[in-house]
ROMARVO-834441 format. One record per residue (C-alpha): residue in one letter; x, y, z. Coordinates in steps of 0.1 Angstrom, whole numbers, plus 5000, padded with zeros to 4 digits. Example, Ala and Ser with C-alpha at 12.3 -4.5 7.8 and 13.67 -1.06 7.14 Angstrom:
! ROMARVO-834441
A512349555078;S513749895071;
//
This chain:
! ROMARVO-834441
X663945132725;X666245362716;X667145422752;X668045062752;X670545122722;X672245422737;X672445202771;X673944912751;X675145032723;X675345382715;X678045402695;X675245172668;X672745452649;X670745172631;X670844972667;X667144932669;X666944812632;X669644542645;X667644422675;X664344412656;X665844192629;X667644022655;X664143922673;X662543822638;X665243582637;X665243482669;X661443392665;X661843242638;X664142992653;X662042942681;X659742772657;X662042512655;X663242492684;X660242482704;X658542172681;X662441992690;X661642012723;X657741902721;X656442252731;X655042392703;X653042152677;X652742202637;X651342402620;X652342682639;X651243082626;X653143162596;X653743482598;X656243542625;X655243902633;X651543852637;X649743862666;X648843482667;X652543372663;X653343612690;X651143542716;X652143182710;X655743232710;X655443422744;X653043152758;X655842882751;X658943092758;X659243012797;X659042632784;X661942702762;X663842852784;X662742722820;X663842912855;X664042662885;X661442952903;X658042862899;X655443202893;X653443292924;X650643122927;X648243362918;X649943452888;X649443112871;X651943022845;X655443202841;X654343312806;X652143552823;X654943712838;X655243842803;X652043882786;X648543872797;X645143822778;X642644092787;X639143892782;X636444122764;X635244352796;X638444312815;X639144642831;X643644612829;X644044862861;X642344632883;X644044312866;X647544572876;X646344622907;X645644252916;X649344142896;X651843982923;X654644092906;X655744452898;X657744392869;X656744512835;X654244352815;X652044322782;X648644362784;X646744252749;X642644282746;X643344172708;X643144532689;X645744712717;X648644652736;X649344822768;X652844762782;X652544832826;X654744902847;X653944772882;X649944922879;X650945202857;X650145192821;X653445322807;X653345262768;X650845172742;X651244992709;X648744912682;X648244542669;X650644582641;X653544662664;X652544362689;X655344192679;X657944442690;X655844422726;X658544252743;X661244432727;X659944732744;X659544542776;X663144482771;X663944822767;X662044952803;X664044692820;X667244832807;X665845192811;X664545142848;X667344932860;X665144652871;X665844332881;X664044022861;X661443812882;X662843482890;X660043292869;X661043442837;X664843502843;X666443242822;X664343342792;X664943722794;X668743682800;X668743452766;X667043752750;X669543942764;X672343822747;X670843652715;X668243912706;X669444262726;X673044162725;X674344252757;X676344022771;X675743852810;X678943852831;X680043512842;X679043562879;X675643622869;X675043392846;X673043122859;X673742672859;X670042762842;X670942962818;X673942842806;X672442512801;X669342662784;X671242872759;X673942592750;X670942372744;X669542632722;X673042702703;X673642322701;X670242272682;X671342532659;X674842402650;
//
C-alpha cells in the first residue's frame, strides 16, 4: 500500500493512514447506502471492520455500483471478481487455476486471507487485517498497471476516487460511472 501512495501521492507521508480512514468511512456509508437502494437489509454487522461486515460489504458492492458487463459465466456473480469464499477443504491454487479472470483477487477460508494474482498467491493477511483486503487489491492494481475487469469496473473506479483518491480523467470515465457515483454523492447531500 505504500507503493500505491508514492504512485498517487507521494508527496503525502501519512497517505496510507488517509486511505484507510478514507475506506472506514466509505464503508460505513455503504451501510446506508446499500439499505437505500434495497441491497443490503437491517441489521447489518456492526462493526465495520470485521470480517462479517466485510465480506458483506464486498458481496453487495457490484450491486452498488453496477457495470453494464455481466461476469463470465463460470465466475458466477461480479462480487467474485473480488473476493472468494474458500469452503473448508478447498485447495485455492486449483480454485486460481480454474478463475476466468486473471485479475487480482481475495481468497478468504475464514482465519486467512490470500490476495492472488492471476494463480499466484502474492500477499497474505491475517483475519484482523481482512478489512484492508481490498485496499491492498487496490494497491497491486496501481502497482502492476492493470486494467479493471469489466464486471467490477464501475465499483473500483468509485473506489478510486472516493476511497484511494485519485482522480479518473474525463475520457475514461464511464455514462456508468458517472451515473453511479452522482447517485452515491446525491444520497449523501
Amino acid at each position: 500500500m505504500d507503493e500505491l501512495g508514492r504512485i498517487v501521492d507521494a508527496n503525502d507521508n501519512k497517505f496510507v493512514e488517509g486511505m484507510k480512514a478514507r475506506w472506514s468511512t466509505f464503508c460505513s456509508k455503504a451501510q446506508f447506502f446499500g439499505i437505500w437502494k434495497k441491497a443490503l437489509k437491517p441489521p447489518l454487522p456492526l462493526d465495520v471492520r470485521g470480517v462479517d461486515f466485510t465480506i458483506l460489504l464486498l458481496n453487495t458492492l457490484p450491486s452498488l455500483f453496477p457495470s453494464p458487463a455481466q461476469p463470465p459465466k463460470r465466475l458466477g456473480n461480479a462480487s467474485e471478481a473480488l473476493l472468494h469464499i474458500l469452503k473448508q477443504g478447498d485447495d485455492p491454487t486449483l480454485y486460481l487455476t480454474k478463475r476466468p479472470l486473471s485479475s487480482p483477487v481475495l481468497l478468504f477460508d475464514g482465519t486467512t486471507c490470500i490476495i492472488a494474482v492471476g494463480d499466484f498467491p502474492v500477499t497474505t493477511l491475517q483475519k484482523d487485517e481482512f478489512c484492508d483486503g481490498l485496499l491492498v487489491l487496490m494497491a497491486y492494481y496501481y502497482t502492476l498497471h492493470l486494467t479493471y475487469p469489466k464486471c467490477v469496473a464501475t465499483v473500483l473506479s468509485v473506489i478510486q476516487t472516493e476511497v484511494v483518491g485519485d482522480v479518473i480523467h474525463d475520457q475514461d470515465a464511464t455514462n456508468t460511472y458517472k451515473k453511479s457515483l452522482a447517485e452515491w454523492r446525491g444520497f449523501f447531500e
